[in-house]
VOPAGU-2260 file (C-alpha; in pm, 1 decimal, decimal comma):
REM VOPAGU-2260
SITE   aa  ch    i         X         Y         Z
SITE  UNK   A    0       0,0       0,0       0,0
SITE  UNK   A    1     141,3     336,1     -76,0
SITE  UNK   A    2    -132,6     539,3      89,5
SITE  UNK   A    3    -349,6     596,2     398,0
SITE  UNK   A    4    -626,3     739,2     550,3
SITE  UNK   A    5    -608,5    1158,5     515,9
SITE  UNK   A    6    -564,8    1315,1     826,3
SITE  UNK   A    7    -546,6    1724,2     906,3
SITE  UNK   A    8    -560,8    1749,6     522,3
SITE  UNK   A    9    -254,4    1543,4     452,5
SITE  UNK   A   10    -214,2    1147,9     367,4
SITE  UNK   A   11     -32,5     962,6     606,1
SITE  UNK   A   12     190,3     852,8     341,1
SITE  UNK   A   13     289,1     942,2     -13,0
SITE  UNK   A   14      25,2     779,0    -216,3
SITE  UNK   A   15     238,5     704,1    -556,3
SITE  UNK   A   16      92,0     822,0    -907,1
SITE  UNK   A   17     386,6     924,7   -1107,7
SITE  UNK   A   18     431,2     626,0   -1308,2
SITE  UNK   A   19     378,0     221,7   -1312,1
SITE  UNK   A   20     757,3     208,5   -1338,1
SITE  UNK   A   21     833,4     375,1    -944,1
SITE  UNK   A   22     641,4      50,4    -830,0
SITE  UNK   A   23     832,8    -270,1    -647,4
SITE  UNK   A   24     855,1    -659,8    -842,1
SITE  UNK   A   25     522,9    -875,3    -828,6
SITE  UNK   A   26     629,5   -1169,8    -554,4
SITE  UNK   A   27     590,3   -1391,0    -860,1
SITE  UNK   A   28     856,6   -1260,2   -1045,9
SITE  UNK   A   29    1103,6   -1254,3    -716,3
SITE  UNK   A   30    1026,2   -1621,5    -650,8
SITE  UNK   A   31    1116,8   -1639,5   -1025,1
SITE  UNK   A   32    1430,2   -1522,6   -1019,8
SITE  UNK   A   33    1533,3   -1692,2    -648,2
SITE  UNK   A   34    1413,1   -2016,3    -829,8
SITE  UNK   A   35    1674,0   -1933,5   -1087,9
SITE  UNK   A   36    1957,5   -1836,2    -844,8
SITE  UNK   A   37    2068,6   -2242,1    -797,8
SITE  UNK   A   38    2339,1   -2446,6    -955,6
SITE  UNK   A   39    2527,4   -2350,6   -1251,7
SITE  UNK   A   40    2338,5   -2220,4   -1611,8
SITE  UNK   A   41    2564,0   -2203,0   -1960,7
SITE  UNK   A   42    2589,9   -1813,0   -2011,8
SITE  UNK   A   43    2464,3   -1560,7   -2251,4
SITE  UNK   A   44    2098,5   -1712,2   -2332,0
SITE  UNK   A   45    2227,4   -2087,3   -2349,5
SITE  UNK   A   46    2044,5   -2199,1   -2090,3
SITE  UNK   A   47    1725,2   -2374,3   -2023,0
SITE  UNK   A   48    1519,7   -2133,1   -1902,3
SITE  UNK   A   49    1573,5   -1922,2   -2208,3
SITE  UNK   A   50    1519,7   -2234,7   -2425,2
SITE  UNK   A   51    1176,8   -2236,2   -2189,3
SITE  UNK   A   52    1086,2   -1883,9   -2213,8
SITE  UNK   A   53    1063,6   -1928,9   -2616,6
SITE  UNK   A   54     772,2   -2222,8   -2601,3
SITE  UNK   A   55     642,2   -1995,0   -2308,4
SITE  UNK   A   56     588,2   -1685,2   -2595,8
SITE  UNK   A   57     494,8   -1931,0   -2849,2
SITE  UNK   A   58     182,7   -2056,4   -2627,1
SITE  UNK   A   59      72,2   -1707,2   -2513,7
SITE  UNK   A   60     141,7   -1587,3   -2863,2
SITE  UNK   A   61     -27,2   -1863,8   -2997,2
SITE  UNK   A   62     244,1   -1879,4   -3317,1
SITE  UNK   A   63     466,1   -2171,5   -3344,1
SITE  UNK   A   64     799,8   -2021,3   -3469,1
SITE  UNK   A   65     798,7   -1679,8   -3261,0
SITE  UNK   A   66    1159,7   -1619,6   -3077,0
SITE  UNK   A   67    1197,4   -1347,2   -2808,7
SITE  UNK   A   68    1525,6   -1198,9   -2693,0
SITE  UNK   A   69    1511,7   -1077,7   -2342,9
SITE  UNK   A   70    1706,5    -720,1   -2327,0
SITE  UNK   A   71    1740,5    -464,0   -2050,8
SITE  UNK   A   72    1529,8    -159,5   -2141,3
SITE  UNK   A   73    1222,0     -75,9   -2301,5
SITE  UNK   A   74    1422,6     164,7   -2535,4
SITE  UNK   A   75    1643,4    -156,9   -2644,6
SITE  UNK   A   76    1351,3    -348,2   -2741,0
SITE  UNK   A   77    1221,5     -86,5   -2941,0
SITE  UNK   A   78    1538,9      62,2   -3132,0
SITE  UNK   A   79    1696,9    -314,6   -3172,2
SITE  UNK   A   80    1329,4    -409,6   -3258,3
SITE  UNK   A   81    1300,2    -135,1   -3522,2
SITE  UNK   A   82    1696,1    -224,0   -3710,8
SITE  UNK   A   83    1600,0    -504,7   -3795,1
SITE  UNK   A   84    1345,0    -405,4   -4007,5
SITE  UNK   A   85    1496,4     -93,4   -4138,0
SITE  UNK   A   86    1781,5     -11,9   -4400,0
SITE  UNK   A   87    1984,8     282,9   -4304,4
SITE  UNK   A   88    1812,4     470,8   -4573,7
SITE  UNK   A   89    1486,9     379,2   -4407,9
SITE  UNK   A   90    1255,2     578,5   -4293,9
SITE  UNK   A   91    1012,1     487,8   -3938,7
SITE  UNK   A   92     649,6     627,8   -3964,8
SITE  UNK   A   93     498,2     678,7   -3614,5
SITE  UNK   A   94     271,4     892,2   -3397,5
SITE  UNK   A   95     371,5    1213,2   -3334,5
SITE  UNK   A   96     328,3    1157,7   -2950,2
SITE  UNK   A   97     516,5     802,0   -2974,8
SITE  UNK   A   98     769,8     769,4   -2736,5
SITE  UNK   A   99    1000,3     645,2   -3007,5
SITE  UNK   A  100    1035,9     957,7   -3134,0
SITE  UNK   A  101     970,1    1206,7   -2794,0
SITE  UNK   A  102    1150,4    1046,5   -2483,1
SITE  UNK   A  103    1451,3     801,3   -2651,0
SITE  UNK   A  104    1698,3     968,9   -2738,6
SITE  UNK   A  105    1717,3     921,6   -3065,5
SITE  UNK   A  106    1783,1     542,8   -3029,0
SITE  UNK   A  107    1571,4     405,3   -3331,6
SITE  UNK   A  108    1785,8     655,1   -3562,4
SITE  UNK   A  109    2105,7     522,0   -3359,9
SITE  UNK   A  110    2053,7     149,3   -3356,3
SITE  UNK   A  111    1881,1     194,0   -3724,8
SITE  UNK   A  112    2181,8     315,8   -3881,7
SITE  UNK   A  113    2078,1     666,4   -3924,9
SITE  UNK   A  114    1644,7     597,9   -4031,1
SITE  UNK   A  115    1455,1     876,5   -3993,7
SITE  UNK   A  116    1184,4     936,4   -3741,6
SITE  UNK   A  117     883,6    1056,5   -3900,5
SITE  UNK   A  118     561,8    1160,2   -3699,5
SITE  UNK   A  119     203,9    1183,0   -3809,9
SITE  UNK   A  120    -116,0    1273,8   -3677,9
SITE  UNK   A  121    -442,3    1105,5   -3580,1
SITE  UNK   A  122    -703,8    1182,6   -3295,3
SITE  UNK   A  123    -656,1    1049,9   -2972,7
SITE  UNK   A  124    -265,2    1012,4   -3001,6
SITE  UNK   A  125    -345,0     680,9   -3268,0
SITE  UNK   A  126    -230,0     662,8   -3605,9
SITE  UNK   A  127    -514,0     772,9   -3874,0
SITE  UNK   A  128    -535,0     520,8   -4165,8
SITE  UNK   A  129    -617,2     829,8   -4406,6
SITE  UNK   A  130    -335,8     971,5   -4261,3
SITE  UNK   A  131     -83,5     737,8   -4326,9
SITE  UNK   A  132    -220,2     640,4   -4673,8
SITE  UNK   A  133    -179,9    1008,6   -4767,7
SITE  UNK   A  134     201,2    1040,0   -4652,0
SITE  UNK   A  135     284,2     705,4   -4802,0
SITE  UNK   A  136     152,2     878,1   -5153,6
SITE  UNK   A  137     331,5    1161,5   -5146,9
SITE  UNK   A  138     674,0    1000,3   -5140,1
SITE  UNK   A  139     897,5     971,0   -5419,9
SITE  UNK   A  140     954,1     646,2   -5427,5
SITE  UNK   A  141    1271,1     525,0   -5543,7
SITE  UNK   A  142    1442,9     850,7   -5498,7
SITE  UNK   A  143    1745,2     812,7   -5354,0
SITE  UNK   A  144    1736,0    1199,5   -5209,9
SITE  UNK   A  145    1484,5    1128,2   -4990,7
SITE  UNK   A  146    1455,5     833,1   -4702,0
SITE  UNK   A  147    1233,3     529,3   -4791,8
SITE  UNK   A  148     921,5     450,2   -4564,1
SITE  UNK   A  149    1031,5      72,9   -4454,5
SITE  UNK   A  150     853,0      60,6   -4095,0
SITE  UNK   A  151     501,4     157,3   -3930,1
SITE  UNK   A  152     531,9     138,0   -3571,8
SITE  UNK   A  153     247,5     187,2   -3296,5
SITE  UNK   A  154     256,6     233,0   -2955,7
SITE  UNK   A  155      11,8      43,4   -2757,9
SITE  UNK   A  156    -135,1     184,2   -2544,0
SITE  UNK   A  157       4,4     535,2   -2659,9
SITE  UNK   A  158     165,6     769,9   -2472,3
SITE  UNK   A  159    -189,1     919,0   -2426,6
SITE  UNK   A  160    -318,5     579,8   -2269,7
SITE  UNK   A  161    -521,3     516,4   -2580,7
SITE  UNK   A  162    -552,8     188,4   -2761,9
SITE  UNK   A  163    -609,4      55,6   -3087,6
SITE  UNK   A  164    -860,0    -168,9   -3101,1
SITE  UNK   A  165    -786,8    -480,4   -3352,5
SITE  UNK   A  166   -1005,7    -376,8   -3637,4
SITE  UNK   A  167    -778,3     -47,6   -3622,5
SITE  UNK   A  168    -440,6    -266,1   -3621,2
SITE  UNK   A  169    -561,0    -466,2   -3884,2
SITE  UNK   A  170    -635,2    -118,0   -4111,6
SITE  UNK   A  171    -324,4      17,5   -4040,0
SITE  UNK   A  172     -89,8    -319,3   -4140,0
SITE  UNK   A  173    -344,4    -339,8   -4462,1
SITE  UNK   A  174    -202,8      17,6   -4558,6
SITE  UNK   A  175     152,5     -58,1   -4476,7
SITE  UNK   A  176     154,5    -381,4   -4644,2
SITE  UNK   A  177     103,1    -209,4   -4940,9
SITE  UNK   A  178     412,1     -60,7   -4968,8
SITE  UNK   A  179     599,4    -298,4   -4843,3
SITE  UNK   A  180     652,1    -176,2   -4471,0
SITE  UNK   A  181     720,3    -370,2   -4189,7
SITE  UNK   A  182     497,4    -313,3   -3834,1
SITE  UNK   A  183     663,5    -278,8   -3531,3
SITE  UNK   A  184     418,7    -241,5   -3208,3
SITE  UNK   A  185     553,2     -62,4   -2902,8
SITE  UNK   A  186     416,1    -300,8   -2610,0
SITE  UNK   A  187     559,8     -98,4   -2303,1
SITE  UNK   A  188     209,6    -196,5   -2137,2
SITE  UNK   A  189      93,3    -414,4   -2370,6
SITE  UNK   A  190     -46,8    -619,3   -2109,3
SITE  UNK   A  191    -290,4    -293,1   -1972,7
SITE  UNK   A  192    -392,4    -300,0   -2352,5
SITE  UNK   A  193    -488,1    -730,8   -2407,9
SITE  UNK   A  194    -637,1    -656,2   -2048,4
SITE  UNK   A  195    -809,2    -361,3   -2134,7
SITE  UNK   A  196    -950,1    -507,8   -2492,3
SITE  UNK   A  197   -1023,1    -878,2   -2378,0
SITE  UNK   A  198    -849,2   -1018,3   -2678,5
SITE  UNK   A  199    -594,4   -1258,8   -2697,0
SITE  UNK   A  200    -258,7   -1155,9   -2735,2
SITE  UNK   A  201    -240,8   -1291,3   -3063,1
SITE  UNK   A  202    -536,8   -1112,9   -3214,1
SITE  UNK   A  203    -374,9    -754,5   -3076,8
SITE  UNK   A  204     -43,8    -832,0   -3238,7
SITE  UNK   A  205      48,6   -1061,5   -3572,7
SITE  UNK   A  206    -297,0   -1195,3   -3637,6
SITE  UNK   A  207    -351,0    -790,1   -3692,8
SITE  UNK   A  208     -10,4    -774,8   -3895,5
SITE  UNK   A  209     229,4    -679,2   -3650,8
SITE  UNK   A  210     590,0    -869,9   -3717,4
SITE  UNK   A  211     807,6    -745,6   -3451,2
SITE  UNK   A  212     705,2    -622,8   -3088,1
SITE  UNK   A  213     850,7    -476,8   -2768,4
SITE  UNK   A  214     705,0    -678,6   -2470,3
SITE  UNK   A  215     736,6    -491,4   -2176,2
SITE  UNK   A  216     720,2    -592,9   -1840,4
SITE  UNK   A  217     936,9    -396,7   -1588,1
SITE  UNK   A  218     610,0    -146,0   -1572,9
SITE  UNK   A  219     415,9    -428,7   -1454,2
SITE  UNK   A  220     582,1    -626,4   -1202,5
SITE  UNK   A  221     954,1    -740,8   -1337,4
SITE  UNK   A  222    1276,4    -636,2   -1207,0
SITE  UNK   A  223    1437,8    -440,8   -1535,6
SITE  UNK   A  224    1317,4    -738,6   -1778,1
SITE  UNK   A  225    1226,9    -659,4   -2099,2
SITE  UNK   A  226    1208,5    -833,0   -2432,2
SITE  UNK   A  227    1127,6    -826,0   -2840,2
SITE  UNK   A  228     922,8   -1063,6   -2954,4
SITE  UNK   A  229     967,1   -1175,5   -3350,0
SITE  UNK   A  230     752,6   -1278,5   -3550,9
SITE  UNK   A  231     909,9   -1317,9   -3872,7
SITE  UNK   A  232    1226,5   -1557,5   -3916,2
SITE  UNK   A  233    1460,3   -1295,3   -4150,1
SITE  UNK   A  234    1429,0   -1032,5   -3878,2
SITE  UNK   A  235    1514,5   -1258,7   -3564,3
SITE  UNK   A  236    1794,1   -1454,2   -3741,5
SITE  UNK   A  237    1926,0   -1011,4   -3772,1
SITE  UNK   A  238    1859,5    -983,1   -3366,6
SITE  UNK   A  239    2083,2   -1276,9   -3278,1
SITE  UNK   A  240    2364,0   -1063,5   -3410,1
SITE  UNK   A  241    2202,0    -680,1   -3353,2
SITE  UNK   A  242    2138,5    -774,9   -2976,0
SITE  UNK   A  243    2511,5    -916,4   -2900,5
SITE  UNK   A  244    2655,0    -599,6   -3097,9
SITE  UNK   A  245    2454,9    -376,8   -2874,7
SITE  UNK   A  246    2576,0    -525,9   -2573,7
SITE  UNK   A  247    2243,2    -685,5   -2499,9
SITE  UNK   A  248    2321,0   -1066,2   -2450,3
SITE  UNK   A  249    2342,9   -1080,2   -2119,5
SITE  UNK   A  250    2587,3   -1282,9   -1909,6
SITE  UNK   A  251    2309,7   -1500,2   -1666,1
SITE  UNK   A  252    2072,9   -1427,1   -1927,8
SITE  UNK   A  253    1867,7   -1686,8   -1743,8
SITE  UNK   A  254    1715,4   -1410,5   -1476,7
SITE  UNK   A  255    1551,3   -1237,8   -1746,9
SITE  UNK   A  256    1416,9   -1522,6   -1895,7
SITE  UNK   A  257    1305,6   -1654,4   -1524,8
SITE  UNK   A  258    1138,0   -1328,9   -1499,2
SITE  UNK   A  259     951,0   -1301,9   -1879,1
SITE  UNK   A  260     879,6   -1643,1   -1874,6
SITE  UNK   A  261     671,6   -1635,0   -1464,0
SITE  UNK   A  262     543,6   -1294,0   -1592,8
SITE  UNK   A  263     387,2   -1461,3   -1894,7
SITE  UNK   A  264     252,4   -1810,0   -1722,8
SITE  UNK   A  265     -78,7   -1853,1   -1576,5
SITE  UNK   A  266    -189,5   -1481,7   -1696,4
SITE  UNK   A  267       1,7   -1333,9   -1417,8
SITE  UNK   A  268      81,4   -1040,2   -1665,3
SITE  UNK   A  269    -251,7    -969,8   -1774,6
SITE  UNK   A  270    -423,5    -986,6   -1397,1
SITE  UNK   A  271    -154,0    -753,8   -1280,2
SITE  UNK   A  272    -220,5    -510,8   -1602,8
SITE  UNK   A  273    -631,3    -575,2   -1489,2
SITE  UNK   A  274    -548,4    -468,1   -1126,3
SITE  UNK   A  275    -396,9    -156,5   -1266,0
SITE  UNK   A  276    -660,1     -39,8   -1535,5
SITE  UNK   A  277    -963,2    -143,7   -1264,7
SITE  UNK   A  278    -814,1      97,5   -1031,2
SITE  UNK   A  279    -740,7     394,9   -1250,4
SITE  UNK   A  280   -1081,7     319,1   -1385,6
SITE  UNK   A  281   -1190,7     382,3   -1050,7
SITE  UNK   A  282    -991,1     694,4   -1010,0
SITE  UNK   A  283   -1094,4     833,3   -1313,6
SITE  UNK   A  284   -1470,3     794,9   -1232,3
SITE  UNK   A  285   -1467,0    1044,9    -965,3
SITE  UNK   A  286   -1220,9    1292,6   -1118,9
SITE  UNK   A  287   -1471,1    1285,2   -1360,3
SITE  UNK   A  288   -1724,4    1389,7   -1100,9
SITE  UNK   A  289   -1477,1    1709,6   -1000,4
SITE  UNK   A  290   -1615,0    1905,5   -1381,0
SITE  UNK   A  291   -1754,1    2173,4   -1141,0
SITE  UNK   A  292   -1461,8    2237,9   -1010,6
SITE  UNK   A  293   -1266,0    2267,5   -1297,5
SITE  UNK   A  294   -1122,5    1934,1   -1354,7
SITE  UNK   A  295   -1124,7    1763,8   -1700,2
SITE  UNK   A  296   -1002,1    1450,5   -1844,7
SITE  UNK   A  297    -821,2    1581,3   -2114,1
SITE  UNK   A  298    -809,0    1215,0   -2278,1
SITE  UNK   A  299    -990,7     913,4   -2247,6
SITE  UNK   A  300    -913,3     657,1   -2017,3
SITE  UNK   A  301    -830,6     329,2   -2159,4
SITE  UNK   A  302    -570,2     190,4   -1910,7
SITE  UNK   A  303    -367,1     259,4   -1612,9
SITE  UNK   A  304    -314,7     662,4   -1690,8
SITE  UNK   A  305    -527,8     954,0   -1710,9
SITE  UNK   A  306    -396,2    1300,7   -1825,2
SITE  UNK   A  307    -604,9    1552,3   -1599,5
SITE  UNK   A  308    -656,8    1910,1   -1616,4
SITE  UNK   A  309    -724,2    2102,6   -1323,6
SITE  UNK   A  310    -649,8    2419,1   -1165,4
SITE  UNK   A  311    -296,3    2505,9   -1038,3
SITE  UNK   A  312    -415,3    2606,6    -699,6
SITE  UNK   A  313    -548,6    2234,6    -683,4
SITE  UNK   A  314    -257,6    2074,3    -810,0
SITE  UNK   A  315     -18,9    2258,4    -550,1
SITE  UNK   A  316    -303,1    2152,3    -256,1
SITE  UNK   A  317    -306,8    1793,6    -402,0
SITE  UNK   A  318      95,5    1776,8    -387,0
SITE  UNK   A  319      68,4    1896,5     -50,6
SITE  UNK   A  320    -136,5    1656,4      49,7
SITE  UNK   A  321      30,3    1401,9       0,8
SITE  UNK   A  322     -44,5    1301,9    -385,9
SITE  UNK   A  323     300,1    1237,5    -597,8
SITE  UNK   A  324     218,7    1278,7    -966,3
SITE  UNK   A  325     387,4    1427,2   -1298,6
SITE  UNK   A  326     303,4    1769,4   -1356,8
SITE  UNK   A  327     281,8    1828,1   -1789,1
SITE  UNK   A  328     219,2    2176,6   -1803,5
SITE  UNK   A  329      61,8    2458,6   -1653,7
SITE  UNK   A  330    -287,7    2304,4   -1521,8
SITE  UNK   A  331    -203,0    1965,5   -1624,5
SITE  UNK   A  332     -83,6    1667,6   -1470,0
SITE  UNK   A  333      -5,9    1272,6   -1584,3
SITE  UNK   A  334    -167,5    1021,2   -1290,9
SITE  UNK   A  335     -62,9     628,5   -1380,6
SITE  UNK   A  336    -164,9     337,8   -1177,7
SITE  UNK   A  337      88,3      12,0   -1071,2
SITE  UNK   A  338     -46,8    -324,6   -1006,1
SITE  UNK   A  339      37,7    -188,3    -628,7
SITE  UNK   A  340    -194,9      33,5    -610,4
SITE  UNK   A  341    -491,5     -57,0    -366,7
SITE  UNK   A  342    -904,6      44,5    -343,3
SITE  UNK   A  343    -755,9     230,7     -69,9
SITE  UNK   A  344    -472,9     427,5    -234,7
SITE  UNK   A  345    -762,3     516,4    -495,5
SITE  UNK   A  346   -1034,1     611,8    -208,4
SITE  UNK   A  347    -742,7     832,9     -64,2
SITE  UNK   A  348    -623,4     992,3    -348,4
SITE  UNK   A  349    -956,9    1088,2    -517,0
SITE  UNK   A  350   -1092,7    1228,6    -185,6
SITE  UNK   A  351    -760,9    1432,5    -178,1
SITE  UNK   A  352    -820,4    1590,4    -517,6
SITE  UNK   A  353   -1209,7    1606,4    -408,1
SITE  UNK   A  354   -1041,6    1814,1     -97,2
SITE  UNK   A  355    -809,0    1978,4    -320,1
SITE  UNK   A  356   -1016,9    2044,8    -670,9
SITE  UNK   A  357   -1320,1    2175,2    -377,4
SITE  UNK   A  358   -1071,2    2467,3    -215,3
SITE  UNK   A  359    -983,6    2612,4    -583,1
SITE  UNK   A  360   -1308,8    2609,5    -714,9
């Protein structure tokens, strides 16, 4: 629990809304990884439980030949992810909110040999077929003066919290396909999405055309465990080399394996994602009862986040109260659930901004 009862206007403790990444590991991932820590394992991803963890993605995926390379960050996953389906002279079409191309550096560009980052619009921080068709016909294909569209990636959710539903994905591929792109999908919570849509993980990914995805899982419950998961031979047989160059093929592999492969049996991933979206869902219900008193939900709620704007007087009395959050701009802040967070934390928090949102207004 990262919250209490309020008392003389302030929480007992810090009640923890900045992001799903400041929470601890799910117990099932630590028993995971002290499971793993007996004996001796062959190094660098020779061992069995990395040999494990690829019929473990195969199941969930529900494709027989996927492969998954376990890396350290989300922004590995995605920039290794992304060279392998990109020449240099490649181009990478994305949101224009995507965290690809707002919060990573540059990595894709990096790790892609120089591809360009383009960003397009569409409501609700989701690609727009139109859109996309439209920019794909206006460039001069073949001309060597100007970079080559070779890879649609989404984010889901997006940075907004806003998913695609299949039918969307499905759209989107359709367009890429033809011309010949390759779809990367940016699954840094692609657990709060499956959870969120009630699909299988199979229908939200290649089923709807992706071929190459960052799984993420340090957001929701591992201890810095990441992965890509391939589904397309040409592009995995590029990772085996792409993730060693990078420094990526880890030593004792096998505790990031332990880790994807517990986070990925029985649903664990998908009930902790579930915890998370029912309570922000819960949250989000009675900021939405605060429109009196100035406070909006600037975007819809489809997972674990909520973008909220309210006034600044409330967001200084909510901070002093005890709330921890991301501030985006003037009036604005970012709230994101963790499969942590408790009723409690919620009932706490909300009557805090009620407090809070009341003494602006």
């Amino acid at each position: 629990m990262t919250g209490a009862a309020l008392g003389h206007g302030r929480l007992s403790f810090v009640i923890e809304l900045r992001s799903d990444n400041t929470a601890g590991v799910a117990p099932e991932i630590l028993a995971a990884v002290q499971a793993a820590n007996t004996g001796s394992a062959l190094a660098y991803g020779g061992d069995d439980l990395t040999a494990h963890l690829h019929d473990v993605v195969r199941d969930v995926f529900e494709h027989p030949t996927a492969r998954v390379f376990p890396v350290t960050s989300g922004t590995a996953a995605n920039s290794l992810a992304i060279s392998a389906a990109t020449p240099p002279w490649g181009a990478v079409l994305c949101h224009e909110t995507a965290h690809i191309l707002t919060s990573e550096g540059g990595a894709t560009s990096l790790f892609g040999g120089g591809a360009v980052m383009h960003g397009l619009g569409g409501e609700h921080a989701l690609l727009d077929a139109d859109v996309l068709r439209a920019h794909l016909g206006s460039v001069k294909w073949g001309d060597p003066h100007e970079s080559q569209p070779s890879v649609l990636s989404l984010t889901m959710p997006s940075d907004l919290g806003t998913i695609y539903q299949p039918a969307q994905v499905v759209e989107l591929t359709a367009v890429a396909r033809e011309r010949g792109l390759r779809v990367h999908l940016d699954g840094a919570r692609l657990a709060n999405a499956v959870a969120a849509l009630g699909c299988s993980p199979a229908e939200a990914t290649w089923r709807a055309g992706v071929d190459i995805l960052s799984l993420g899982a340090t957001k929701n419950g591992a201890l810095s465990a990441e992965a890509i998961v391939v589904f397309d031979d040409a592009m995995a047989d590029q990772l085996v080399f792409r993730t060693k160059r990078s420094g990526h093929v880890t030593s004792k592999m096998r505790f990031q394996s332990a880790q994807i492969a517990a986070y990925l049996t029985d649903g664990l991933w998908l009930r902790l994602a579930g915890s998370s979206n029912a309570r922000m869902a819960e949250l989000a219900a009675r900021l939405d009862k605060l429109e009196p008193h100035g406070v909006r939900l600037i975007e819809r709620v489809d997972v674990n986040m909520a973008f909220v704007e309210l006034p600044d007087a409330a967001i200084d009395a909510a901070e002093a109260a005890g709330l921890v959050f991301y501030r985006m701009g003037p009036g604005t802040i970012r709230l994101v659930t963790s499969w942590q967070t408790t009723t409690e934390d919620v009932a706490a928090a909300a009557a805090a901004f009620e407090s809070a949102a009341g003494a602006a207004g």
